[in-house]
C-alpha positions in Angstrom: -103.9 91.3 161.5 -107.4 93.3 160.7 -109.8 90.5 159.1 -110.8 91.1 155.2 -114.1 90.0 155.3 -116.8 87.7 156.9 -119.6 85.6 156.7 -122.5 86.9 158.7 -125.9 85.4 158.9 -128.9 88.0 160.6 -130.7 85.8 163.4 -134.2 86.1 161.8 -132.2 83.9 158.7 -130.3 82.0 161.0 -133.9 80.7 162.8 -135.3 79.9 159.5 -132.7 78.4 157.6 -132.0 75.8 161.2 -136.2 75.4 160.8 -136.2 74.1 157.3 -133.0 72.2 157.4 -134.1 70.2 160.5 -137.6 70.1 160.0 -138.2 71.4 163.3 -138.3 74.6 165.6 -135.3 76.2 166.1 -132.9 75.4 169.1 -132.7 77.4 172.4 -131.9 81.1 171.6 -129.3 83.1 172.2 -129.9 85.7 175.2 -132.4 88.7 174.0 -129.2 91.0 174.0 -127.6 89.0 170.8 -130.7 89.0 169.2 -129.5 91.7 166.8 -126.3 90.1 166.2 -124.9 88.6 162.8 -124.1 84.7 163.3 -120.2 83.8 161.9 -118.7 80.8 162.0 -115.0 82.4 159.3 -113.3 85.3 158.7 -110.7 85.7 156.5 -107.6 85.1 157.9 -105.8 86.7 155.7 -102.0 85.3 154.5 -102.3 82.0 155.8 -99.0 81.0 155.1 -97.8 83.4 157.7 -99.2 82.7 160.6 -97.4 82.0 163.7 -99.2 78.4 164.6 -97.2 78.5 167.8 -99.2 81.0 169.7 -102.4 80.7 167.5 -105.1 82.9 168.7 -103.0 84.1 171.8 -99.4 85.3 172.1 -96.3 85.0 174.8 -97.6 88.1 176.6 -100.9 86.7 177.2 -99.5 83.1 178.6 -100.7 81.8 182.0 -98.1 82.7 184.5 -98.1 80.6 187.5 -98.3 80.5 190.3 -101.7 79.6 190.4 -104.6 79.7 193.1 -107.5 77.1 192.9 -110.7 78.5 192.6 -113.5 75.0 191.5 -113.5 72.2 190.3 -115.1 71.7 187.2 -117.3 67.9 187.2 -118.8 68.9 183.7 -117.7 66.7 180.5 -115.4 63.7 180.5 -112.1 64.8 181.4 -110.5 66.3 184.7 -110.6 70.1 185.1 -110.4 73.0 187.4 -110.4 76.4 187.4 -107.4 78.9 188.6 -106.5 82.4 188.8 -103.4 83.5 188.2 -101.5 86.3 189.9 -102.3 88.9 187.4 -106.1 87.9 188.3 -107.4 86.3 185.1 -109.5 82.9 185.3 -108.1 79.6 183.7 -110.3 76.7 182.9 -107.7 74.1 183.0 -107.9 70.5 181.6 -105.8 67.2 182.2 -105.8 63.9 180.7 -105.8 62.4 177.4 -107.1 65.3 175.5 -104.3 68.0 176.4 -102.2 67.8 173.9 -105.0 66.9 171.1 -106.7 69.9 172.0 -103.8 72.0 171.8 -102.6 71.3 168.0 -106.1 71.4 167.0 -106.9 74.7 168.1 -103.9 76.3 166.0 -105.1 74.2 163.0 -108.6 75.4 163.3 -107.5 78.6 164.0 -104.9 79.1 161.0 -107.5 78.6 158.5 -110.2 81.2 159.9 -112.4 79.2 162.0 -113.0 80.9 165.5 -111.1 79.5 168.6 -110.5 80.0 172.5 -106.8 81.5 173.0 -105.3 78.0 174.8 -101.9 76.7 175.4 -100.5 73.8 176.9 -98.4 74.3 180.0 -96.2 71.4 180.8 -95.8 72.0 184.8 -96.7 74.3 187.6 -98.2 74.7 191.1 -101.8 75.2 191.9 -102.0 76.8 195.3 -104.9 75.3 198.0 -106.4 72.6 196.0 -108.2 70.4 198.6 -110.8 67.9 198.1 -110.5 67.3 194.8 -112.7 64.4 192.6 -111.5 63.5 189.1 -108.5 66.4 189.1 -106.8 64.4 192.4 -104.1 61.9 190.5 -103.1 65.3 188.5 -102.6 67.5 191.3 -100.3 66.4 194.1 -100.7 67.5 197.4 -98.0 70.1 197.2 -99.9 71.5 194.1 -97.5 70.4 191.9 -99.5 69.2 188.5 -97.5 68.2 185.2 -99.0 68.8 181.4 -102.8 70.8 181.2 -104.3 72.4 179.0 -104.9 76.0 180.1 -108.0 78.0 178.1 -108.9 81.6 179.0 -112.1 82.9 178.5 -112.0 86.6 177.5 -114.4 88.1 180.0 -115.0 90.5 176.8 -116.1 88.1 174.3 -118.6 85.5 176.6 -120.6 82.7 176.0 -124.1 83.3 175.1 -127.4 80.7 175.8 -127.3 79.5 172.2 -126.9 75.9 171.0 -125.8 74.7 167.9 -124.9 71.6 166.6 -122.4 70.7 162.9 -126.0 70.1 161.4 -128.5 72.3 162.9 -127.1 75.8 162.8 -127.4 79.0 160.9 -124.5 77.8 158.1 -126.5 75.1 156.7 -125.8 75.3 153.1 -122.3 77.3 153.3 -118.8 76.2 152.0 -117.8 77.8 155.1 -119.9 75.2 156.9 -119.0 72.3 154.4 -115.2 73.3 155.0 -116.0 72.9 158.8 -117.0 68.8 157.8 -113.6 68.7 155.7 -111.7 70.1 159.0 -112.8 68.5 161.6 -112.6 64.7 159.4 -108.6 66.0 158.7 -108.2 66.5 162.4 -110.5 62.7 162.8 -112.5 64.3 165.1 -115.3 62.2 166.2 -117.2 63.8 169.1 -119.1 66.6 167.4 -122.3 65.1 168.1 -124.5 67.7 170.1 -124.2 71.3 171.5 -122.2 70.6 174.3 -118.6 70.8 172.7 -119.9 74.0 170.6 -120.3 77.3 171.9 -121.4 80.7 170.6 -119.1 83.9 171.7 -120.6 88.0 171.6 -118.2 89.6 170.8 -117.3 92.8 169.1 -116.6 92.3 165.0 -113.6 94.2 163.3 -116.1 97.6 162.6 -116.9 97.5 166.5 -120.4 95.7 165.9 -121.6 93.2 168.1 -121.5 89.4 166.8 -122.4 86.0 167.7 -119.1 83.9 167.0 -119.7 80.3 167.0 -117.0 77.6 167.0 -116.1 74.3 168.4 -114.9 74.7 171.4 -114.1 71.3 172.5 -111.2 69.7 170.1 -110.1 67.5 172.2 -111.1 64.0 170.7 -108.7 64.6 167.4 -105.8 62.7 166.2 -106.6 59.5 167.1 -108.8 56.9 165.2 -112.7 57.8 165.1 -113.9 54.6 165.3 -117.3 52.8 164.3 -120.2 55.4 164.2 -122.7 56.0 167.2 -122.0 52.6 169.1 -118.3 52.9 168.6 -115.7 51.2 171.0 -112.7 51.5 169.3 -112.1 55.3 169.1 -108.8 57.3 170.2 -107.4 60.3 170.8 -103.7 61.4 170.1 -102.5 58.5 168.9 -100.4 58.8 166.0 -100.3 54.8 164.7 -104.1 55.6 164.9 -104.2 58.8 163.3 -101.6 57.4 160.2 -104.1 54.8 159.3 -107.4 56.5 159.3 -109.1 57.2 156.0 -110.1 60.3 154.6 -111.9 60.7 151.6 -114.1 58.0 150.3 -114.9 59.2 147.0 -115.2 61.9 144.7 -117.2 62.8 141.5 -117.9 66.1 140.0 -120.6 67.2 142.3 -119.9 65.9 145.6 -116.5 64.8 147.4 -117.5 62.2 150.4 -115.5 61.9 153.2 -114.9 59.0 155.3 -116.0 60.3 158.7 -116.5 57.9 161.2 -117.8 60.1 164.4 -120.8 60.5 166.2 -122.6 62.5 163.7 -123.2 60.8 160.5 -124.4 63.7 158.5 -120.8 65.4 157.6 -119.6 62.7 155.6 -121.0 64.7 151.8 -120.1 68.0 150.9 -120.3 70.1 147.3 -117.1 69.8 145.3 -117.2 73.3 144.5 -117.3 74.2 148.4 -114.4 71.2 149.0 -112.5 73.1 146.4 -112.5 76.2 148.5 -111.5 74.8 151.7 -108.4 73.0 149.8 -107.4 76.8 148.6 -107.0 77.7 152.3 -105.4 74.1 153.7 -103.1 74.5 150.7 -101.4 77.8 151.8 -100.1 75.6 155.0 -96.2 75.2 155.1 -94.9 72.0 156.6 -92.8 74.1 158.9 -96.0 76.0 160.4 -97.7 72.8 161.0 -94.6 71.4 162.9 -95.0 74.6 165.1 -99.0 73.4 166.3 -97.1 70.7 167.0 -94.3 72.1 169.0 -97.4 74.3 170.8 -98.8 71.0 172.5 -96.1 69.8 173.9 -95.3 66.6 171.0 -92.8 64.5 171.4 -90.4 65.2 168.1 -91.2 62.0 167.0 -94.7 63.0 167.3 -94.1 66.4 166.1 -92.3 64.7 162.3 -95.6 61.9 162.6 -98.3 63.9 163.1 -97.5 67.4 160.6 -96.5 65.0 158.0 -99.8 63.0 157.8 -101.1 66.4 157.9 -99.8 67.5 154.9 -100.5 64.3 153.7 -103.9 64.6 153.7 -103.7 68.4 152.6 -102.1 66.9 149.1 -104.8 64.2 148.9 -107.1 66.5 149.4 -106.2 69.2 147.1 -105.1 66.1 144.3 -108.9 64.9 144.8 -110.6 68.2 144.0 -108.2 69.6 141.5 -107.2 72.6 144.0 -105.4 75.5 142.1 -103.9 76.5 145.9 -100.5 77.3 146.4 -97.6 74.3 146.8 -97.7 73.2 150.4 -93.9 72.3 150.3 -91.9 73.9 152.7 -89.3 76.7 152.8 
């Protein structure tokens, strides 16, 4: 589907709107070939309440095909991973652990509303060919190089990752209902570890009229669905746990300037966003179908009882959403 229309920021704005909203200098820069580059963090995604939420951003064709051939190990982060190459010769970075299946439906979620995403998928078994002396990956990778549920992400050699850092609050958005529907997003998905540049990432890539662009996104989703827990010092966090995820709040309050949400994460300056850009995001959520949710589900390898508990708080919090703003969006019952 050819994008509609985007929100680009020229880096000489980007640098001084990141200056005055911090107070400070401006973060590490992207490398001198991006320089020209428009920043975006949406495009228009177009019909939302068509999109195939199974595949997301990739499709069958471009699914990792084992077998697979060990190529590193990756030590950086929290969480065991490794890069492969499959036979066709592309390069997967592939993660295991508690974050697999998280990641997965996240991704589809951020990606059916316009936000920029990594083409994953979740592979529930396979065979890694020569894996030897493994740290972290070991209990996931048996010495046949069997390995059961990862989370496989390819990184387009055509789109890579630039130098630049950027964090929810210090970026060139600051201001932006695309930005503010960012906050609302990632609080739906109770996502609490968006402290930092390390779990963002800007992409060059080449924009729908061929022109180069930085693409910026969060490209670490795997601490969603679970409870966010107590702030900075918190203990009592989760991820993919649905009892958790059922009981977290969403929205504190809302008046007729400002809707406040009850994030509980790292970063305690999402939590307040303009009703008017709140409003907006709610239009896009609101095109969702019960059914296509079910199938970001499906994409991560849910259990159906997971699958029926995790789309319908979902939608659940799509309706209290919409019900707190006074959304004029389209029903979000299902076909």
């Amino acid at each position: 589907m050819t994008a509609r229309m985007s929100f680009a920021v020229p880096l000489a704005v980007a640098l001084m709107a990141t200056a005055c909203a911090t107070g400070g200098g401006p973060l590490r820069p992207a490398a001198p070939a991006d320089a020209s580059s428009p920043a975006v963090l949406w495009r228009d995604p177009g019909g939302i309440g068509s999109r195939d939420l199974f595949w997301g951003a990739g499709n069958s064709e471009n699914a990792p095909r084992g077998p697979f051939t060990f190529v590193e190990e990756d030590l950086s982060g929290h969480n065991p991973k490794v890069s492969v190459r499959e036979a066709g010769g592309r390069v997967w970075d592939v993660k295991f652990g508690d974050e697999v299946h998280a990641e997965v439906a996240a991704n589809r979620l951020v990606w059916s509303l316009g936000y920029f995403v990594e083409q994953q998928y979740y592979v529930p078994s396979g065979t890694i060919r020569g894996a030897k002396s493994l740290g972290r990956a070991a209990p996931h990778i048996g010495a046949d190089g069997r390995f059961r549920e990862a989370r496989f992400r390819f990184r387009d050699p055509a789109m890579p990752r630039t130098e630049e850092e950027w964090t929810l609050t210090h970026n060139p958005f600051v201001g932006t209902k695309e930005l503010s529907g960012l906050y609302v997003l990632m609080t739906l998905l109770n996502n609490w570890d968006i402290e930092g540049p390390r779990n963002n990432r800007v992409l060059r890539a080449d924009g729908p009229r061929g022109r180069s662009e930085r693409r910026f996104l969060v490209s670490d989703l795997g601490a969603t669905f679970g409870r966010m827990g107590g702030g900075r010092l918190m203990s009592n966090h989760s991820k993919w746990n649905l009892d958790h995820f059922r009981n977290e709040k969403f929205i504190e309050t809302v008046d007729s300037a400002w809707l406040r949400l009850a994030h509980d994460g790292y970063d305690p300056d999402v939590e307040r966003v303009p009703i008017a850009h709140a409003r907006w995001f709610a239009g896009l959520a609101g095109q969702l179908r019960a059914a296509q949710v079910r199938r970001a589900f499906e994409a991560a390898g849910a259990t159906p009882s997971e699958i029926d508990g995790y789309s319908r708080k979902v939608m659940e919090k799509i309706a209290t959403l919409r019900k707190a703003v006074g959304s004029r969006a389209v029903a979000t019952t299902d076909r």
